[in-house]
DOMARKE-247841 format. One record per residue (C-alpha): residue in three letters; z, y, x; residue number from 1. Coordinates in Angstrom, 2 decimals, decimal comma. Example, Ala and Ser with C-alpha at 12.3 -4.5 7.8 and 13.67 -1.06 7.14 Angstrom:
2
[voba ALA; [7,80; -4,50; 12,30]; 1]
[voba SER; [7,14; -1,06; 13,67]; 2]
***
This chain:
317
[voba UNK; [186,38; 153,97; 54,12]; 1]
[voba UNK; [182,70; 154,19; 53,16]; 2]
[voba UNK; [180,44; 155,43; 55,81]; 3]
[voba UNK; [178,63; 158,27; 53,67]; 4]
[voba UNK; [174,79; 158,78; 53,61]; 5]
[voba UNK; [172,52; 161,52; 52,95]; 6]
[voba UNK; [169,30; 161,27; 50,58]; 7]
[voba UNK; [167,18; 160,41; 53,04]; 8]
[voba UNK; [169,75; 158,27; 54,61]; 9]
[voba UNK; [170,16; 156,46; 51,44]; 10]
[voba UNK; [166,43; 155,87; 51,07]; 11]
[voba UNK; [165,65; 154,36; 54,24]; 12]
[voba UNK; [168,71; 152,18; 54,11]; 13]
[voba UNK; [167,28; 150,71; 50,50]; 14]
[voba UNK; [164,06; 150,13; 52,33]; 15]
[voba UNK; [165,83; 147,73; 55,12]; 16]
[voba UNK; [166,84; 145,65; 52,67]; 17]
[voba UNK; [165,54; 143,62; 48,85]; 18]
[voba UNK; [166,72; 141,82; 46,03]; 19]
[voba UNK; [168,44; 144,46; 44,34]; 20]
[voba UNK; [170,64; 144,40; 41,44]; 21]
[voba UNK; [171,18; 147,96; 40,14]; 22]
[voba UNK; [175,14; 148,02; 38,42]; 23]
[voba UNK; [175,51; 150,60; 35,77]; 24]
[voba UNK; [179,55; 151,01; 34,96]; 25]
[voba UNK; [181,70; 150,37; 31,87]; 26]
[voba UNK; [180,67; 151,67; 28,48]; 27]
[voba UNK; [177,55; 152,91; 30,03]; 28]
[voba UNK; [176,09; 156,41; 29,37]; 29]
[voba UNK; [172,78; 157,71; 29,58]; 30]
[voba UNK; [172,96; 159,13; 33,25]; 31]
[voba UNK; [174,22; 155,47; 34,93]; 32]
[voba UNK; [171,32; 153,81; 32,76]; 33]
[voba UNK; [168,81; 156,67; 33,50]; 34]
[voba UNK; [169,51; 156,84; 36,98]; 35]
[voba UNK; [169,36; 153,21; 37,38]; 36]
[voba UNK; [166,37; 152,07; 35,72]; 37]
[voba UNK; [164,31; 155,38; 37,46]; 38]
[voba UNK; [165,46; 153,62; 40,93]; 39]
[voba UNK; [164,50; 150,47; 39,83]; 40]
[voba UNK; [161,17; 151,71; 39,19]; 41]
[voba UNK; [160,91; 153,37; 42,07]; 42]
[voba UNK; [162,13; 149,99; 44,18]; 43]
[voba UNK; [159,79; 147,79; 42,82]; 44]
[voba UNK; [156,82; 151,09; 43,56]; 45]
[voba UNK; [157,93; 150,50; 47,21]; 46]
[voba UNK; [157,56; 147,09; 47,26]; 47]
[voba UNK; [160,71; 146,07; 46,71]; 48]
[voba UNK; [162,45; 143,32; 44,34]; 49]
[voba UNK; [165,08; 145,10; 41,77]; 50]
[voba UNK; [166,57; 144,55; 38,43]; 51]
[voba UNK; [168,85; 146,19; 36,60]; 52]
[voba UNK; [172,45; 144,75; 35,22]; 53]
[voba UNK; [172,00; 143,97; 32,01]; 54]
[voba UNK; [175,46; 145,60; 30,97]; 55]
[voba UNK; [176,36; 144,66; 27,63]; 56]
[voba UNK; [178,01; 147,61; 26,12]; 57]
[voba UNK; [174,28; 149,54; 26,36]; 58]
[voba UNK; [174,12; 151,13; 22,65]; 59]
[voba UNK; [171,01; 150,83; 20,81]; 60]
[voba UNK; [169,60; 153,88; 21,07]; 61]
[voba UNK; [170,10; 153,79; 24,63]; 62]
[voba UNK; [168,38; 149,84; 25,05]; 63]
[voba UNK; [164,80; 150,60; 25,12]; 64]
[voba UNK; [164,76; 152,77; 28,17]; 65]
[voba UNK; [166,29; 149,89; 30,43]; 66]
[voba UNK; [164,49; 147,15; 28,85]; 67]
[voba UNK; [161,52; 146,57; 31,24]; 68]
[voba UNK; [164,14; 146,56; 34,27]; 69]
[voba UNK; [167,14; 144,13; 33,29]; 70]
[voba UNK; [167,52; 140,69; 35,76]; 71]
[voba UNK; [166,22; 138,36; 33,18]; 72]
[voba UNK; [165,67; 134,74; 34,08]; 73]
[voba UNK; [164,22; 133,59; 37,24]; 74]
[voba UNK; [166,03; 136,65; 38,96]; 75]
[voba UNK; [167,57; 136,67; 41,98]; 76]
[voba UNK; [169,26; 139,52; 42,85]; 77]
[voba UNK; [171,88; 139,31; 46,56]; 78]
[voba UNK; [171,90; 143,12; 46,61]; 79]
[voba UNK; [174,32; 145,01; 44,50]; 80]
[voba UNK; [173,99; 149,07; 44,39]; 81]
[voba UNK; [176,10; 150,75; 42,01]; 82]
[voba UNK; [174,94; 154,12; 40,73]; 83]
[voba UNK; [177,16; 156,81; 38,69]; 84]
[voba UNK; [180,26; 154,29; 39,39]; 85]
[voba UNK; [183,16; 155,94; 40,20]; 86]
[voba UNK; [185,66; 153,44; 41,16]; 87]
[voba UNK; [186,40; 149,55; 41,18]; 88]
[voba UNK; [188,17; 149,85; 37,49]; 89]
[voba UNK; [184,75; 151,19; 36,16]; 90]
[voba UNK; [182,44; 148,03; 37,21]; 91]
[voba UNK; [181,60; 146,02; 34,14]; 92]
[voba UNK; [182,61; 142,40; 33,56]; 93]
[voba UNK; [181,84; 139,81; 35,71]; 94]
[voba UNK; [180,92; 142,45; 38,86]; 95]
[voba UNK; [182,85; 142,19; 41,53]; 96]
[voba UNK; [182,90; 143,29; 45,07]; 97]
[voba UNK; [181,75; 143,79; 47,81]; 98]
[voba UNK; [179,42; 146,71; 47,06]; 99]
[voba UNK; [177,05; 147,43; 49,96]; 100]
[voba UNK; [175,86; 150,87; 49,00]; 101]
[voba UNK; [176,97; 153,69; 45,88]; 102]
[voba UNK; [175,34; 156,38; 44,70]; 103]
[voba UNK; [178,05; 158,75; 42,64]; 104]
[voba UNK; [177,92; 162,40; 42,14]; 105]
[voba UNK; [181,74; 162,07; 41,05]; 106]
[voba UNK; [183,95; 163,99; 43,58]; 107]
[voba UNK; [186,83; 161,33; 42,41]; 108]
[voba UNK; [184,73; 158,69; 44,15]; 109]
[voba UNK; [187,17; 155,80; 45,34]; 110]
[voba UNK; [185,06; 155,22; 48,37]; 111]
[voba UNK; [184,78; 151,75; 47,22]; 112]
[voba UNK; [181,59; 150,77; 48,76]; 113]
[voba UNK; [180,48; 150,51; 52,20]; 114]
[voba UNK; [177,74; 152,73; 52,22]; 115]
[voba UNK; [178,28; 155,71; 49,76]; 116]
[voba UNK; [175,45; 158,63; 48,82]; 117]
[voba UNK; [177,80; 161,09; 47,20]; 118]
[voba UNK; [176,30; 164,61; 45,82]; 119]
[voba UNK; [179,72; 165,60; 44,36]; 120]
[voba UNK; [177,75; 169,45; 43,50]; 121]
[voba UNK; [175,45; 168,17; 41,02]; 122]
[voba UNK; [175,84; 168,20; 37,53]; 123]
[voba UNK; [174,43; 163,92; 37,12]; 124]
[voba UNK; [173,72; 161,51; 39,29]; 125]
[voba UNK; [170,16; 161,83; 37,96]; 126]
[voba UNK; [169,57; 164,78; 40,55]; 127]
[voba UNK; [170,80; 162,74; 43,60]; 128]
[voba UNK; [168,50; 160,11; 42,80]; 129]
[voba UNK; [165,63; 162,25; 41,93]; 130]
[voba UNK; [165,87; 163,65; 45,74]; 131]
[voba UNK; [166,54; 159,74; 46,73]; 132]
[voba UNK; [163,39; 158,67; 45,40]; 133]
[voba UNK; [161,44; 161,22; 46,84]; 134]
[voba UNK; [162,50; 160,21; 49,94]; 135]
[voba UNK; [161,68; 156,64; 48,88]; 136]
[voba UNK; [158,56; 157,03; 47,23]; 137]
[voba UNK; [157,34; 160,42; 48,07]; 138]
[voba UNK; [157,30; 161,58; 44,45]; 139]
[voba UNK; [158,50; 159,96; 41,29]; 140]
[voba UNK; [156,24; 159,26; 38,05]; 141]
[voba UNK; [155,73; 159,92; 35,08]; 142]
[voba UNK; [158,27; 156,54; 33,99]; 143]
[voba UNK; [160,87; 157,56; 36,07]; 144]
[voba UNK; [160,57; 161,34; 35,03]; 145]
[voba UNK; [161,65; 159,75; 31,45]; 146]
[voba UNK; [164,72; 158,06; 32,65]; 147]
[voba UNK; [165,78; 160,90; 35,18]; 148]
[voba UNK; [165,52; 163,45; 32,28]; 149]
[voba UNK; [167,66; 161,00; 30,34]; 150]
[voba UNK; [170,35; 161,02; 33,21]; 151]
[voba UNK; [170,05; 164,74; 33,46]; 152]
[voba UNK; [170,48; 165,77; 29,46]; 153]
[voba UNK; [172,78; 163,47; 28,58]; 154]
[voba UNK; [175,34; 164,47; 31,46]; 155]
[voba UNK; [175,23; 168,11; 31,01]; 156]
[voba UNK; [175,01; 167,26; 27,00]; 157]
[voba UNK; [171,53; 168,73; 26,89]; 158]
[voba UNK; [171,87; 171,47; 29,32]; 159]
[voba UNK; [174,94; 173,32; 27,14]; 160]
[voba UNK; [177,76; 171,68; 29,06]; 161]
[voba UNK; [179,86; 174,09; 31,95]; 162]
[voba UNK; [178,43; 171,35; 34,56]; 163]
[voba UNK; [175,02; 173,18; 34,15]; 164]
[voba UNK; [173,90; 174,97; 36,87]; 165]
[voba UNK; [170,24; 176,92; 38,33]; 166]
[voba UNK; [170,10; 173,34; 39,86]; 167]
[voba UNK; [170,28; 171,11; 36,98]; 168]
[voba UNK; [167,55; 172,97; 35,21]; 169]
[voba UNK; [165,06; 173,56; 38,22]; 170]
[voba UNK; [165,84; 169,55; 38,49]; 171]
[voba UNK; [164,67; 169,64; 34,52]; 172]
[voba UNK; [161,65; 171,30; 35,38]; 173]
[voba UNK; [160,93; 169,23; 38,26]; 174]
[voba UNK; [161,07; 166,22; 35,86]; 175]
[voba UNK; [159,28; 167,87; 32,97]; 176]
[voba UNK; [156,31; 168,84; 34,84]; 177]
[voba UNK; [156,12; 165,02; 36,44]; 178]
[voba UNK; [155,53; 163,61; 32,94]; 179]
[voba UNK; [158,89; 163,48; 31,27]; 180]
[voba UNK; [158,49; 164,56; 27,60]; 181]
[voba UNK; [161,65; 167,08; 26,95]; 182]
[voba UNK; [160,75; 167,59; 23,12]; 183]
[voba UNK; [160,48; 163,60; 22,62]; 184]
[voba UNK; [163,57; 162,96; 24,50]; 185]
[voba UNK; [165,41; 165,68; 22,70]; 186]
[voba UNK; [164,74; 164,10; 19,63]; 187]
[voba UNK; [165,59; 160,60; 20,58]; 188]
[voba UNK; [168,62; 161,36; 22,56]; 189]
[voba UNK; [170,63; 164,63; 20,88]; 190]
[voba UNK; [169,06; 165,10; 17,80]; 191]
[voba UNK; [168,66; 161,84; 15,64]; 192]
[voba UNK; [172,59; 160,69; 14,28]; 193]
[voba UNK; [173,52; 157,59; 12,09]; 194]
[voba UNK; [174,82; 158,12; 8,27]; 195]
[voba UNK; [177,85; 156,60; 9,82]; 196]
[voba UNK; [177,94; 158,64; 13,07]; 197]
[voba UNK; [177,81; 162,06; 10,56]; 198]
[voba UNK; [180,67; 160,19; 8,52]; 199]
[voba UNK; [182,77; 159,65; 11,67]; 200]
[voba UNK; [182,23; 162,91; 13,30]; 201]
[voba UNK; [183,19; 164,35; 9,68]; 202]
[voba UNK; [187,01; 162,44; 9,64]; 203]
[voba UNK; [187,25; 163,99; 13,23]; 204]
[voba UNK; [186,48; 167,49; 12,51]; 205]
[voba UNK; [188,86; 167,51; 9,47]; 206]
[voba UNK; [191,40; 165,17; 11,50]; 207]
[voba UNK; [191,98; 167,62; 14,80]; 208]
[voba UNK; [195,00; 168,27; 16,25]; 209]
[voba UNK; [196,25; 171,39; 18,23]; 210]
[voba UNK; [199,03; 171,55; 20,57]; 211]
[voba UNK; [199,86; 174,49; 22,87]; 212]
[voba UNK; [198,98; 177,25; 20,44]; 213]
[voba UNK; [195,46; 175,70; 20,12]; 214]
[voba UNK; [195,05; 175,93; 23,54]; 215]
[voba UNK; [194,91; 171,88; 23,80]; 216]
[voba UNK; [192,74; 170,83; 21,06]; 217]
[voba UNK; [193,04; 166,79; 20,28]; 218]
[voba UNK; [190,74; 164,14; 18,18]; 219]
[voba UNK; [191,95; 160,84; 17,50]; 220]
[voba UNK; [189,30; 157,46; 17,16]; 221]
[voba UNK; [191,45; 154,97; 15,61]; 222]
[voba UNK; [189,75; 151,44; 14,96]; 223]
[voba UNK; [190,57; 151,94; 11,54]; 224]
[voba UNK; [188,41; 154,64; 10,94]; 225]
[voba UNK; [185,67; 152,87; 12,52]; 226]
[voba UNK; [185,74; 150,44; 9,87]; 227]
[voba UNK; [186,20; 153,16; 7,07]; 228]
[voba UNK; [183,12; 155,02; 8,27]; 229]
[voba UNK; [180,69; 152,12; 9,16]; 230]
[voba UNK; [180,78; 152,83; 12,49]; 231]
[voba UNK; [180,50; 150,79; 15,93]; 232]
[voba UNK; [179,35; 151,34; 19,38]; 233]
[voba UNK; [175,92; 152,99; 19,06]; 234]
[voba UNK; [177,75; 155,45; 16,63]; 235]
[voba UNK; [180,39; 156,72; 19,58]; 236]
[voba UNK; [178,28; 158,17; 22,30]; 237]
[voba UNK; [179,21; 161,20; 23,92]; 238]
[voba UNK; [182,12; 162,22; 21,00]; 239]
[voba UNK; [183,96; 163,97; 23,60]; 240]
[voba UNK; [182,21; 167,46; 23,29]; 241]
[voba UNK; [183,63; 167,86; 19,89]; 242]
[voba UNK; [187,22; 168,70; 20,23]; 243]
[voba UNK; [185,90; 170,99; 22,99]; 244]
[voba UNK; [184,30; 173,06; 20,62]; 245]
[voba UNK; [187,59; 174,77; 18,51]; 246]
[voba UNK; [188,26; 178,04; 19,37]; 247]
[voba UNK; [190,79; 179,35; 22,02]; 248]
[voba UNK; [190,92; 175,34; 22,96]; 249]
[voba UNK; [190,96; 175,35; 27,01]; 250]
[voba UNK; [191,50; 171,75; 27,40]; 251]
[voba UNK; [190,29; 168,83; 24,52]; 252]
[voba UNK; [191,19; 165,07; 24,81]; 253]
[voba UNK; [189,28; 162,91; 22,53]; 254]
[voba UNK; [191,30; 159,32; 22,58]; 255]
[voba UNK; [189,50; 156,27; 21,36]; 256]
[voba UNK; [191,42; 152,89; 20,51]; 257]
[voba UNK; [189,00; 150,33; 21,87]; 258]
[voba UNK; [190,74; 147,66; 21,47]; 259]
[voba UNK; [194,35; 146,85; 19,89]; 260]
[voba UNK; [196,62; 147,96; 22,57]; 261]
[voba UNK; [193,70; 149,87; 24,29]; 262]
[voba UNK; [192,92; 154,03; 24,11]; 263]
[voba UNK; [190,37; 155,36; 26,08]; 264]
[voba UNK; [190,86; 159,04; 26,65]; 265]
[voba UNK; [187,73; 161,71; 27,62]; 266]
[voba UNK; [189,23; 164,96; 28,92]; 267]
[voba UNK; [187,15; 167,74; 29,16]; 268]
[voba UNK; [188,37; 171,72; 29,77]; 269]
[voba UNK; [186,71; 175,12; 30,06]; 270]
[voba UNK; [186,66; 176,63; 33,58]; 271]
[voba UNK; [189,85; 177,03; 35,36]; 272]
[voba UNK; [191,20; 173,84; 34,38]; 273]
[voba UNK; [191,47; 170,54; 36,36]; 274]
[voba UNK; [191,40; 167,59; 33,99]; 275]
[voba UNK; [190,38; 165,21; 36,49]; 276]
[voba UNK; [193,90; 165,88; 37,79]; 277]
[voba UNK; [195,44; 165,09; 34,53]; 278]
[voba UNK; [193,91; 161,69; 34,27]; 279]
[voba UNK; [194,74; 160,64; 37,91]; 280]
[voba UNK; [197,85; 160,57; 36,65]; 281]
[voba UNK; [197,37; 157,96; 35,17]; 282]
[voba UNK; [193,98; 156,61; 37,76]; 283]
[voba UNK; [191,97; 158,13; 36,29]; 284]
[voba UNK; [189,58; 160,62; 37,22]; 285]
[voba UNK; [185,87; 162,40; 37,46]; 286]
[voba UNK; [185,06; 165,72; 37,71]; 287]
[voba UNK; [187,25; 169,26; 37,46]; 288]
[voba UNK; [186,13; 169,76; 33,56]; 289]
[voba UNK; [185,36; 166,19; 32,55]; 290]
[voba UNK; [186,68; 163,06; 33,39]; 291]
[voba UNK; [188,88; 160,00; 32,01]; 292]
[voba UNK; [191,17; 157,14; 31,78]; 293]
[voba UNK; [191,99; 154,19; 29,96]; 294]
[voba UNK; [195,25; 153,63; 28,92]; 295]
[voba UNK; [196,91; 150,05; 27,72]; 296]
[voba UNK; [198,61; 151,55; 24,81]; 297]
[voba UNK; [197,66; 152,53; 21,58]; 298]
[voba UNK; [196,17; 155,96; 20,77]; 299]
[voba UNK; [199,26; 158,14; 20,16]; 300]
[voba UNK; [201,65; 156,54; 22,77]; 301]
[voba UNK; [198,32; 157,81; 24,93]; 302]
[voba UNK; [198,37; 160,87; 23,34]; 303]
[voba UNK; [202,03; 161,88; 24,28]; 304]
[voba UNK; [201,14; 160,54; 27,56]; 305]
[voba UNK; [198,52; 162,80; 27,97]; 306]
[voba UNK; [200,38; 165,87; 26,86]; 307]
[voba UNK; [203,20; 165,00; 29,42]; 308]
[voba UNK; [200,08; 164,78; 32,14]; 309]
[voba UNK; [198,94; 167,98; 30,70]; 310]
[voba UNK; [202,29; 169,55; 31,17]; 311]
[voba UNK; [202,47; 168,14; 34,62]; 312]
[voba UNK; [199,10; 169,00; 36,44]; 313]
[voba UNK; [198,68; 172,38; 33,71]; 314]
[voba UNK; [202,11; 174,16; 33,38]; 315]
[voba UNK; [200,58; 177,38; 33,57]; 316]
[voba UNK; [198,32; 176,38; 30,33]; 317]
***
């Protein structure tokens, strides 16, 4: 069981020690890269030796922001921290225990680490380590503003997700007035879309399913359509809000076949609704109104799992 730190806690514990490699988890988002490149900066501000894992599903767009921080060569990093890393299934290949210290702001937290800094209240892990690298640092700069404002949008899907609270956007404030450039950042991270992105999000609009009298609302990523839209990775980040969006849906899966054999399924469910429930199911988790699992199957064997799971955890739905 991890011995659990506070902020401050957390902050003088990463000054006992160096050599840091900073472990972002699978299919990285913008809040584990954010977060981790803004305490890599702040590391290497205190003195301290720090990279960050160069994880190799980072999408384009999302590249440039972590760029100055990966290990390159002539690294030596002996100190793993992961941050925004829920559980052993979500570390990315080749990362393995043991993990010294986490920082998570998932309440589905596995406890996998021996140290854990857990703010399971806020809406990103962005906040946490904003109040972490005060404690480190004393302040943060303008740099790490960037990436914490990053972290912060792109987890509460630019401040319109149910995750938003008076916190989240007094944090925003914080980070705006420090240097970060919202309008910029905006533009970058929510506003700028691929040909083939528009194409893809197009099939899944027209493609949605409904189950429960439209109460469960349902897209479907196959491979295949991939291809048909000229679409990869960079053209699949955050496509869970959009099943969300049909009205009278309460709770929306969006399942993506990865690979053959492989769905990944993003849950997500208006309040009163515990979807991180439904995906432990199947080990899954994350928070009450957004979380997720990967399931060895292909998308619609996942899908009637998930409905039985919804069933299950939801029978009042």
């Amino acid at each position: 069981m991890s011995r659990m730190l506070t902020a401050s806690e957390c902050a003088a514990w990463l000054l006992e020690s160096d050599d840091y490699l900073i472990i972002s988890h699978r299919r990285p988002d913008g809040d584990t890269l954010g977060s981790g490149a803004a305490l890599c900066s702040a590391l290497r501000r205190a003195g301290k030796r720090a990279w960050c894992l160069d994880n190799p599903e980072t999408i384009n767009n999302h590249r440039p922001f972590v760029a100055p921080y990966l290990a390159g060569e002539g690294a030596k990093p002996v100190t793993p921290v992961t941050v925004d890393v829920a559980s052993e299934g979500l570390f990315p290949e080749g990362v393995t225990g043991p993990i010294p210290l986490a920082i998570d702001h998932h309440p589905s937290n596995s406890r996998f680490a021996e140290n854990l800094c857990l703010a399971a209240e806020r809406s990103s892990c962005g906040e946490l380590v904003l109040e972490i690298i005060k404690a480190l640092c004393g302040g943060i700069d303008a740099e790490e503003a960037k990436l914490l404002y990053m972290a912060v949008s792109t987890d509460t899907g630019c401040f319109q997700y149910s995750n938003t609270n008076a916190a989240t956007l007094r944090a925003a404030a914080e980070l705006i007035d420090a240097g970060a450039d919202n309008s910029e950042l905006n533009i970058a991270l929510f506003r700028t879309m691929s040909r083939a992105r528009m194409a893809l999000e197009g099939r899944m609009l027209t493609g949605m399913r409904y189950y429960k009298g439209g109460k469960v609302s349902v897209n479907i990523v196959t491979l295949a359509m991939l291809a048909e839209c000229g679409a990869d990775d960079n053209d699949c980040d955050d496509l869970a809000g959009l099943a969300g969006k049909a009205e009278g849906s309460e709770i929306s899966l969006t399942l993506r076949e990865v690979a053959e054999g492989e769905t990944k399924v993003s849950a997500r469910s208006k309040p009163g609704w515990n979807v991180s429930e439904v995906c432990a199911v199947y080990g899954g988790g994350g928070h009450a109104m957004a979380a997720g699992v990967t399931l060895h199957c292909g998308p619609e064997e996942a899908l009637e799992l998930m409905l039985g799971a919804i069933d299950e955890k939801c029978p009042q739905l």
